[in-house]
Each structure stands twice: as structure tokens, then as C-alpha cells.
N, C-alpha and C positions, 0 to 999 in steps of 0.2 A: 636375393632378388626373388621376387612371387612369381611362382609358378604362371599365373596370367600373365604379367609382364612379359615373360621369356614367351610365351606363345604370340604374344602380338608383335613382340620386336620379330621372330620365328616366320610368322607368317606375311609381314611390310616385306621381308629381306626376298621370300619366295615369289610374292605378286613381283617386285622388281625382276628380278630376275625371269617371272613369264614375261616381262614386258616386253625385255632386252631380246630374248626367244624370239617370241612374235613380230616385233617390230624394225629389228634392229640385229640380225642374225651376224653380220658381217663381225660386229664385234666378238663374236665368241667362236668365228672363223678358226683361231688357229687353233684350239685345244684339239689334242691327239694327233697333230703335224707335224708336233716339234721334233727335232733329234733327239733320239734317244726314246721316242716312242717305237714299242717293238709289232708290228702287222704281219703276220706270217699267213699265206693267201695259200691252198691247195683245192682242188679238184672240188672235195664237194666238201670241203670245210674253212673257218676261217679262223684265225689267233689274233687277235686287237689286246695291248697290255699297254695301257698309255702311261707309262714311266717317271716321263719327264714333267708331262703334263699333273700329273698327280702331285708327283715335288714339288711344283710351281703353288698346286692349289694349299699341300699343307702348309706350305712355308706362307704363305700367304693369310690363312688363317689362324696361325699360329701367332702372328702378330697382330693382329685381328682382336686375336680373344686378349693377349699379354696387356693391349693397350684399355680397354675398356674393360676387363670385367678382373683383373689386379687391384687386390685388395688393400 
């Protein structure tokens, strides 16, 4: 695949997803909510390590890339 190519498929997938941001936040509601996300809250610090949500996104991508860019 050409370098061009991967930048415009790149940059279609990122305007979608400002859409979704801007327009349409409810849907991207629960990332960093789920169990197994760890938030550790102190005095004048705070610990956000979104866990689960992350697994959600690689496994997610991961089939993502397996289906369309499998040679």
C-alpha cells in the first residue's frame, strides 16, 4: 500500500472519529468506565490506567488490521 493511500485512509478514520467527539459524545461514553479500569483519586494527585478499555481497543484493532490489510 502507498504511503498516500495509508495517510488518507489515516486521516477519513480521524475526521470520523472528531465527528463522533463533537457531535455524538454519548457514544464514546463508556471508555475508561468499564471494570477493570484502575482510578486511584488522592489529595492532590490522581492515577487513571484504563485497562480494560485498552483491551477492548486492541482486540478490536487487531481484527481490524487481520481483516483488511492480510495479505
Amino acid at each position: 500500500m502507498a504511503f498516500g493511500k495509508l495517510l488518507i485512509i489515516a486521516s477519513a478514520i480521524l475526521f470520523v472519529l472528531g465527528l463522533i467527539v463533537s457531535y455524538a459524545p454519548w457514544l464514546i461514553n463508556w471508555f475508561g468506565k468499564l471494570p477493570g479500569d484502575i482510578r486511584l483519586e488522592g489529595e492532590n494527585s490522581l492515577l487513571f490506567i484504563p485497562f480494560t478499555s485498552m483491551l477492548i481497543v486492541s482486540v478490536v484493532l487487531t481484527i481490524f488490521i487481520n481483516l483488511f490489510f492480510r495479505r
